[in-house]
N, C-alpha and C positions, 0 to 999 in steps of 0.2 A: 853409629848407624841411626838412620832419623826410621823411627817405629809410628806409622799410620794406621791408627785406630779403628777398624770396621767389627762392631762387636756382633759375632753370630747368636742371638738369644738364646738359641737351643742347645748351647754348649756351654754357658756362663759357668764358672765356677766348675766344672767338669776335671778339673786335672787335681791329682789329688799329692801334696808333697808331705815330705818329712825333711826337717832341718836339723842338724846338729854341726857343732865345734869340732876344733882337734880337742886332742885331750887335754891341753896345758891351760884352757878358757873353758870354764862353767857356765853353760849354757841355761840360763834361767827362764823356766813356762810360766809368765803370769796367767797368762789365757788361752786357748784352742790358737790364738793365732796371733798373740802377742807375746814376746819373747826379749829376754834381756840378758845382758853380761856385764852391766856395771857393777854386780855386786859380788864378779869373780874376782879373787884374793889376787890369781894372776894377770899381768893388765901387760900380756907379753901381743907379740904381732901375731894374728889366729886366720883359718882358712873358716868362712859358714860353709858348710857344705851343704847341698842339696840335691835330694834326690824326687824325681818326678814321674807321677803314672798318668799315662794318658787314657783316655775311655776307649772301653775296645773294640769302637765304632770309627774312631779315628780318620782312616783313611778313606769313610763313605763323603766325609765333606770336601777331598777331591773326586773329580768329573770321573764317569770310565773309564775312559783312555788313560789316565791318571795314576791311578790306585795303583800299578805294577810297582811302578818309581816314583809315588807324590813329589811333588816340588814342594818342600815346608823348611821349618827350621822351629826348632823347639829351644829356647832361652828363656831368662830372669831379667824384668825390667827390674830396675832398683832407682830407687829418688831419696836423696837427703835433702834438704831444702838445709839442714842446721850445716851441714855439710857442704853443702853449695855441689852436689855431686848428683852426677845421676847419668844412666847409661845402659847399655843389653851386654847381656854374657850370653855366648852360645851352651846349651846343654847338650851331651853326647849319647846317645843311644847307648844300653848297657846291653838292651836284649828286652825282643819283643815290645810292648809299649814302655817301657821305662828306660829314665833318660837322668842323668847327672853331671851337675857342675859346683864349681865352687867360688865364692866371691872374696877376695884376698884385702883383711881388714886388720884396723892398727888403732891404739887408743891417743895415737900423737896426731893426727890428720884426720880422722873421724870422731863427730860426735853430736848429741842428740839422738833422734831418732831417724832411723833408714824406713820406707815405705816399700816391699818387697812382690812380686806377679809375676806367675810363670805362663807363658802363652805359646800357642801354637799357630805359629806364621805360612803365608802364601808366601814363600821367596820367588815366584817368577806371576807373570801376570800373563790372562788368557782371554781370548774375546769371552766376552760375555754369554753365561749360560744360566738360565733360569732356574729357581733353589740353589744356585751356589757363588762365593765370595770369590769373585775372581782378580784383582786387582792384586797387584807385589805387595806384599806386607798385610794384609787384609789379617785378620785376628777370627782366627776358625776356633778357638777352643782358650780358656783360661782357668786360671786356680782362681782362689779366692782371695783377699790380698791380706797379706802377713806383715808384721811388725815387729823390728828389731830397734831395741835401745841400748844403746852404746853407753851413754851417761843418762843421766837421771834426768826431768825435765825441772828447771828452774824457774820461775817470775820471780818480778818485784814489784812492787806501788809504794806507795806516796809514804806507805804506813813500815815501811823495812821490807825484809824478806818474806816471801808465802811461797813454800813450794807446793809442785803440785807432779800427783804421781797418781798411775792406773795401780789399781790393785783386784781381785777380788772380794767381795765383801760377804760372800759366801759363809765363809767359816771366820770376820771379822765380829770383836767382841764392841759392843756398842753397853755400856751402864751396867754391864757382866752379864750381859744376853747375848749370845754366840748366835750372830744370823740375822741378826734384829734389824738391818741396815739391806737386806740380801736384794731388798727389790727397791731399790733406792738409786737414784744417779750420780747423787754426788755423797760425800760430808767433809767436813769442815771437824780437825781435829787440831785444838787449842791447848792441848798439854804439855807441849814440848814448846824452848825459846821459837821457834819458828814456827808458825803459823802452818799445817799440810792440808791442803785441799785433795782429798782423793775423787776421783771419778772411778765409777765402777766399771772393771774392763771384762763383768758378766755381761755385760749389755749386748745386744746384738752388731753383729760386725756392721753392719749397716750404718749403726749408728756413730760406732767408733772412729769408720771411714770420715762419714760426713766431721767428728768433731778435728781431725786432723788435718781437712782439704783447708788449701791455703789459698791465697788471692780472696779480691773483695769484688762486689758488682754482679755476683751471677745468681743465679735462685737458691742454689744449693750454699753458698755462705752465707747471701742474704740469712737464710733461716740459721743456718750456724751461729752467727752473730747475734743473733735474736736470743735465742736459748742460754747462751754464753752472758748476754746481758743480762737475763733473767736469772740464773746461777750467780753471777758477780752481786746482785744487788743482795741476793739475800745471804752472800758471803759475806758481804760491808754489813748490813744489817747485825749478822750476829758478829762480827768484831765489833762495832761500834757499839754495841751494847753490852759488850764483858768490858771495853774499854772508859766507858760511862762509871761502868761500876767503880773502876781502878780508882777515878776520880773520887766517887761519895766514898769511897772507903779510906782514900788516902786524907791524912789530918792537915790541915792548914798548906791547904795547894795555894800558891799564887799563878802559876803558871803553868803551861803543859809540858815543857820542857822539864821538872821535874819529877815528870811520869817516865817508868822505865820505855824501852823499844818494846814491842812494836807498837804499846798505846798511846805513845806520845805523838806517834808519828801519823796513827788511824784519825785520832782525834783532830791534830791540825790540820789532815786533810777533808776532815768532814766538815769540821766546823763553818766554814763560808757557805755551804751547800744550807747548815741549818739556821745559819740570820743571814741572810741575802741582803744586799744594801749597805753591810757596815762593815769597813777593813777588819781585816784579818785580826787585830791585835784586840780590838772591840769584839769581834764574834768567837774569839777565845775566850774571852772572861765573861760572856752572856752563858756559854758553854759550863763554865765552870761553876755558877752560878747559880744555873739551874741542876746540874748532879748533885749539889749538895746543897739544896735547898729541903720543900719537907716532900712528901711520900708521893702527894696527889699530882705537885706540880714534876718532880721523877719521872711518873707515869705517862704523864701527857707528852714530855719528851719523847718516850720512850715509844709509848702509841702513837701518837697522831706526827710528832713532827718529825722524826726519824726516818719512818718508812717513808716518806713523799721524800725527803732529802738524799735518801741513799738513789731512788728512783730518778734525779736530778741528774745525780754523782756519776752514774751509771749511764747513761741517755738511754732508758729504756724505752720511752716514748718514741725517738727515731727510729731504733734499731724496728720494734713492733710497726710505724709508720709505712719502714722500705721493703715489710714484707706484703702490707695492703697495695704498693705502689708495683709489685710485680706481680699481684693476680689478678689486677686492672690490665697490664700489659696484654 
């Protein structure tokens, strides 16, 4: 069923749910509205259930004549983009404003993350009356939008593997300070062979939204994009400067190739970004050169030519540009 978006303001976020599994799948809360089961033991075929309360004003945003027998329908939009799925489930009335359904999920045919929104629909359409949404499918009322992760989020670059995963940083220990990170949006945690980028999923759902909406070209990823570049550079930033080190520490390098992953990998990708003009094979050994050179010329790397090259690596300057070229618009 094709769902036509007319958002009533005064009801946004108005429907209030609770989700849970069958028993056999571990339903995991990283946040008020983001939720996971990849790290349940059991990785069998599960129903999410969901159950929905509508505001107990409801039936005022049908007309008089209305309200006896509203014409609505109460469902779950649901969107996987990693899944290539997306679609409405009807929700059933249990009794009084509350309403439940369940979405029928498998760890062989899903996976990523699902985008979850419970709404309450006009199913029939009515001439036109002033204060109210009259058109078939018109969107009188919604929850807030929820987030399930099926599998864990993956990337990769140039430099090996980087994963990257929401967590709370709340109660996260940062140099054995519990909290130290709590108002923070991202970190960058380089202890383990791969590389984890966490994003804080304390952040306001607003913000979460905006970093999950997909497509390119409209305001709202314009600035997505932006921030994400701005995050990326100083993610490259600080790999490429623990992988700098890898080099002055390591004895008699010839090559980058005899750097372990992922700094072999950080480094040949940087490297052209930091001597512009001279093949790869030349901008690896001016690279190497200068890591293990003396303390001052280190530094200078490390200050002044790094940061404008990671900024390069990154096209920060565009992504910043296409946000000036839409509030000219």
């Amino acid at each position: 069923m094709s769902v036509r978006i007319s958002q009533n303001k005064k009801n946004l976020n108005s429907i209030n749910c609770i989700f849970r599994t069958d028993s056999n799948v571990t339903l995991g809360n990283v946040s008020d509205n983001l939720f996971e089961v990849f790290s349940s033991n059991n990785k069998a075929n599960f129903n999410l259930h969901v159950e929905a309360e509508l505001p107990d004003s409801w039936e005022d945003l049908f007309t008089k004549p209305e309200r006896k027998n509203p014409p609505y329908l109460v469902g779950m939009v649901y969107e996987s983009k990693d899944s290539r799925r997306a679609d409405f489930i009807n929700l059933s009335q249990v009794s009084g404003n509350n309403f439940s359904g369940k979405l029928p999920l498998d760890y062989a045919n899903w996976r990523g993350r699902i985008n979850l929104k419970v709404v309450l629909l006009r199913s029939k359409t009515i001439p036109k009356a002033q204060g109210f949404l009259t058109n078939e499918y018109s969107e009188l009322a919604n929850s807030e939008e929820y987030i399930l992760d099926i599998t864990e989020k993956e990337a990769s670059n140039s430099g090996g593997s980087l994963k990257v995963e929401f967590k709370s940083f709340s109660n996260m220990v940062v140099d054995g300070e519990t909290g130290f990170a709590k108002d923070s949006v991202y970190f960058l945690d380089t202890s383990e062979d791969i590389p984890v980028v966490s994003i804080n999923s304390d952040l306001h759902q607003s913000v979460l939204s905006m970093f999950e909406k997909s497509g390119r070209n409209t305001k709202i990823t314009t600035l997505r994009d932006a921030i994400f570049s701005g995050i990326e550079t100083d993610i490259w930033e600080q790999l490429a400067t623990i992988s700098f080190q890898e080099i002055r520490d390591t004895e008699s390098l010839s090559n980058l190739e005899e750097l372990e992953m992922p700094y072999s990998g950080i480094c040949k990708a940087i490297a052209s970004f930091m001597f512009p003009g001279v093949n790869d094979e030349d901008a690896e050994s001016e690279l190497i050169d200068l890591c293990t050179s003396d303390n001052d010329a280190f530094k200078r790397l490390l200050n002044q030519r790094l940061p404008v090259a990671v900024q390069k690596k990154t096209k920060l300057s565009k992504s910043i540009t296409k946000i000036a070229s839409w509030e000219e618009s």
